[in-house]
C-alpha positions in Angstrom: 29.0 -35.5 -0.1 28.5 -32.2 -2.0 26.3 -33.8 -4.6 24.0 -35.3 -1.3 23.7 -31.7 -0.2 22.6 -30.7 -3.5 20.0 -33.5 -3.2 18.8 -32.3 -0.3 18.7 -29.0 -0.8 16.3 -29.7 -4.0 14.5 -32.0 -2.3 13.8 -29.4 0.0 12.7 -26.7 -2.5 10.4 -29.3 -4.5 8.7 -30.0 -0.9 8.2 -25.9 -0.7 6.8 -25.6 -4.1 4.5 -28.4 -3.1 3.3 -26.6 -0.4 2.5 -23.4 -2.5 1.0 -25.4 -5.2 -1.5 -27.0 -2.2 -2.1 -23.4 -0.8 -2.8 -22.3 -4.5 -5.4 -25.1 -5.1 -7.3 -24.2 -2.0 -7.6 -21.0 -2.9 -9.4 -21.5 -6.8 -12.7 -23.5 -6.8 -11.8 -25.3 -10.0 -8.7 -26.9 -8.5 -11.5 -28.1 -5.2 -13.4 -29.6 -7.9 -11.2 -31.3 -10.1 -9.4 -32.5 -6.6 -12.5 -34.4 -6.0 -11.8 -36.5 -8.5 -10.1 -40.0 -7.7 -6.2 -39.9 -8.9 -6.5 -36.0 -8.9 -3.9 -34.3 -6.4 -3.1 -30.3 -6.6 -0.2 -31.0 -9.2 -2.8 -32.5 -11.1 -5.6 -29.9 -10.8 -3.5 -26.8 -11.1 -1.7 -28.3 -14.2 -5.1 -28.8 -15.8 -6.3 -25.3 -14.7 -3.4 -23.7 -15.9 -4.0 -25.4 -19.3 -7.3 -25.7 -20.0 -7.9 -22.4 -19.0 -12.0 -21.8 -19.5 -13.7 -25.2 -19.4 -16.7 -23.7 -21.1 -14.6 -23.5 -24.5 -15.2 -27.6 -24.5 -18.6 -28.6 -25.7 -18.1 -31.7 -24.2 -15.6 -33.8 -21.7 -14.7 -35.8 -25.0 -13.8 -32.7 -26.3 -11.6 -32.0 -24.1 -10.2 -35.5 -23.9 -9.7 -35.0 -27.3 -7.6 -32.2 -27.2 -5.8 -33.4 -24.3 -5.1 -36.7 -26.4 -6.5 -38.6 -24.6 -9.2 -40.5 -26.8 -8.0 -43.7 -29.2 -7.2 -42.5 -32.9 -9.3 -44.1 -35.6 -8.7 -46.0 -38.4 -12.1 -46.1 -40.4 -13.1 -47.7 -43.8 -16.2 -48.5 -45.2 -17.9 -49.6 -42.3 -14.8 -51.2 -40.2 -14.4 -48.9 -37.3 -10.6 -49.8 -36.0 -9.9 -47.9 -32.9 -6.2 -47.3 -32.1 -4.5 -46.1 -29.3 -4.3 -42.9 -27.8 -3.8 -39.9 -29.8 -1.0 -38.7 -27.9 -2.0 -35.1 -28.9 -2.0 -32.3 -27.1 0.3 -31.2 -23.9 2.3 -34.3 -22.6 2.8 -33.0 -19.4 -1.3 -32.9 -18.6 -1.6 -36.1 -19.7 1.2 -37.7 -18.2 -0.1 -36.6 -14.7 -3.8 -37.8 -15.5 -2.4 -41.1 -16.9 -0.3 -41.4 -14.0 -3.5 -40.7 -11.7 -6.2 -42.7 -13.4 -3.2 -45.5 -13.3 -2.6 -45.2 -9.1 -6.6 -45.6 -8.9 -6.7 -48.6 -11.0 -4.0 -49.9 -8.3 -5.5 -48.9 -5.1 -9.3 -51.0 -6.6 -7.7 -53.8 -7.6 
């Protein structure tokens, strides 16, 4: 019974800190933005905000994807391009949530 409590009682601060990361993301026009994306919540968009930082330091979104590690490794010779998969570089965390989102909007087309 006391470990339920616990439970609940963390279950009950994570649905608090939800809350304030929500009110957060309303309150930063890059978080509206990004939120407009499919598979992008406020968890999401305030984790990418909070990582990334300035946007303009990216020359490109493949840039960016890049860093995030997001973009298949290569294994080139000669002129056999073998593309691998992803690079796995850059913060886990980030892309774990985008993974996780571009996944739930693969599920909710199909």
């Amino acid at each position: 019974m006391e470990l339920y409590d616990q439970f609940l009682a963390l279950e009950k601060k994570v649905k608090e800190y939800n809350k304030k990361i929500a009110f957060l993301c309303q309150l930063r026009p890059e978080c509206q933005r990004l939120m407009e994306v499919a598979g992008i919540g406020p968890l999401t968009a305030s984790a990418f905000v909070a990582s990334v930082g300035d946007p303009h330091t990216f020359k490109n979104g493949r840039q960016c994807a890049a860093w995030l590690g997001l973009v298949p490794r290569q294994r080139s010779s000669g002129n056999k391009i073998t593309l691998l998969g992803i690079s796995k570089r850059g913060d886990p965390y980030l892309r774990t949530l985008l993974i996780h989102g571009g996944r739930s909007v693969v599920n909710i087309c199909h």
